[in-house]
C-alpha positions in Angstrom: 24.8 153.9 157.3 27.3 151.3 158.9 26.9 148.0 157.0 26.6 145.1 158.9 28.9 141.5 158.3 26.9 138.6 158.1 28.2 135.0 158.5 28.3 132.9 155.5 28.0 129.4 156.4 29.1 128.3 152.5 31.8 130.6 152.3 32.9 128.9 155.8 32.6 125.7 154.7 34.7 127.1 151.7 37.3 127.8 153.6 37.6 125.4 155.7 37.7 123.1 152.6 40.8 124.9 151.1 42.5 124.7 154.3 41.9 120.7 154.4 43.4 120.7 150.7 46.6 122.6 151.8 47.2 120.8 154.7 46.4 117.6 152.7 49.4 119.0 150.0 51.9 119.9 153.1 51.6 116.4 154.1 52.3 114.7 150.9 55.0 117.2 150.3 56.5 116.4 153.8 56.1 119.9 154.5 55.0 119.8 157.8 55.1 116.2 160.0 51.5 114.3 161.1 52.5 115.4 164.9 53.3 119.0 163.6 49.8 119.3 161.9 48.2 118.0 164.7 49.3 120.0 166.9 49.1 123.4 164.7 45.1 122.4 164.4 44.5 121.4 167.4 41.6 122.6 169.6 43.8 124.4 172.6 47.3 124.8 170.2 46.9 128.9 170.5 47.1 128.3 174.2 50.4 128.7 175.8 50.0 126.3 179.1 53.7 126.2 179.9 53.3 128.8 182.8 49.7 127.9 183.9 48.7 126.2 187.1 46.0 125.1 188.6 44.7 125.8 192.2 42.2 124.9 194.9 40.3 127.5 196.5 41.1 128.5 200.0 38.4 127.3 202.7 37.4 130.4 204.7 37.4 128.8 208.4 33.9 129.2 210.0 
């Protein structure tokens, strides 16, 4: 029988901890820049918009 995964909320919050801590040490190290961080973490930053556009839709005439 195929085991299922099942979400761990504290090994999440785990994670998501460590990831804090190393982007924490980048910083200090000047690893990475505030603006680069910010921009790496960012809500839409796995979103390429360069080539996007945005459009009305066409009235169909009655």
């Amino acid at each position: 029988m195929q085991q299922v995964a099942q979400y761990d909320s504290l090994n999440r919050r785990r994670e998501k901890q460590s990831a804090r801590e190393q982007d924490d040490r980048a910083l200090r190290e000047g690893a990475i820049s505030p603006e680069a961080l910010s921009q790496r973490n960012g809500f839409f930053s796995g979103i390429d918009f360069s080539r996007a556009s945005v459009r009305r839709p066409r009235r169909i005439a009655a």
